[in-house]
N, C-alpha and C positions, 0 to 999 in steps of 0.2 A: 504494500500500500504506500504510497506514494502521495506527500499533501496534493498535489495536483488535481488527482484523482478526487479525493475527500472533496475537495473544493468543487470538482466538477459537478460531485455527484450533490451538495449542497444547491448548485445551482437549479438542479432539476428537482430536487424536493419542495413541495408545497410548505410553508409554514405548520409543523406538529408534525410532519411526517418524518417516518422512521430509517435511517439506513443501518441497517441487521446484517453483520458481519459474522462467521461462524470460521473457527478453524479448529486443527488436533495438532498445529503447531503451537505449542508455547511461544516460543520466543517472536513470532509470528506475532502471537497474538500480544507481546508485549511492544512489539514494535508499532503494532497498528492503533492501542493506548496512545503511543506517544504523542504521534501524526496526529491522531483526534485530538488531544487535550491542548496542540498547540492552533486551534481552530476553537475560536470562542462564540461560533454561529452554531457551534453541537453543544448538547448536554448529554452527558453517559448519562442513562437510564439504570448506570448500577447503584444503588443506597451505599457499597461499596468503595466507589471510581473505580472498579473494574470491568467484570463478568457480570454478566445475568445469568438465573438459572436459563437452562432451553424452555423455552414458550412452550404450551402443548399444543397448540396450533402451528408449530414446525413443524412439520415430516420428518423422520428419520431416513435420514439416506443409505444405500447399499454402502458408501464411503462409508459413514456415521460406525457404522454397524461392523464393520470391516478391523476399523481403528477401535472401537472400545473389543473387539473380539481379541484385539495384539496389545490390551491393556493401556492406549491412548485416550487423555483426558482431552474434550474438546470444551471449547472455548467460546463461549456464545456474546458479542457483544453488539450493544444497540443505543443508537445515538440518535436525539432528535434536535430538527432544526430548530432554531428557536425564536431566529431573526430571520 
């Protein structure tokens, strides 16, 4: 993830609307933390500033499924626009 991107993808978001990021990379997903929190137009949706749990309105993917089968902890994070 790349600010660039973050930034693009803010631009297509309506105000309150969500961009839901999922990975079973750690460091991955700390990088993509980063990138967001230097982006003051998103709010992490985690009570934490991290993770959210998974929604139960996400799907479980063959991927998903795959990774917790080799004991990978996946990484759900969700950011909304706010401005």
């Amino acid at each position: 993830m790349q600010h660039s991107f973050a930034k693009l993808v803010l631009l297509k978001l309506e105000l309150g609307g969500i961009f839901h990021i999922v990975t079973d990379w750690q460091s991955y997903a700390e990088h993509i933390l980063s990138v967001m929190h230097e982006i003051s137009d998103y709010r992490n949706l985690s009570a934490t500033g991290d993770y959210v749990q998974r929604p139960t309105t996400r799907p479980v993917t063959k991927f998903e499924k795959r990774g917790q089968q080799l004991g990978y902890k996946v990484f759900d994070l969700m950011f909304e626009k706010i401005t």
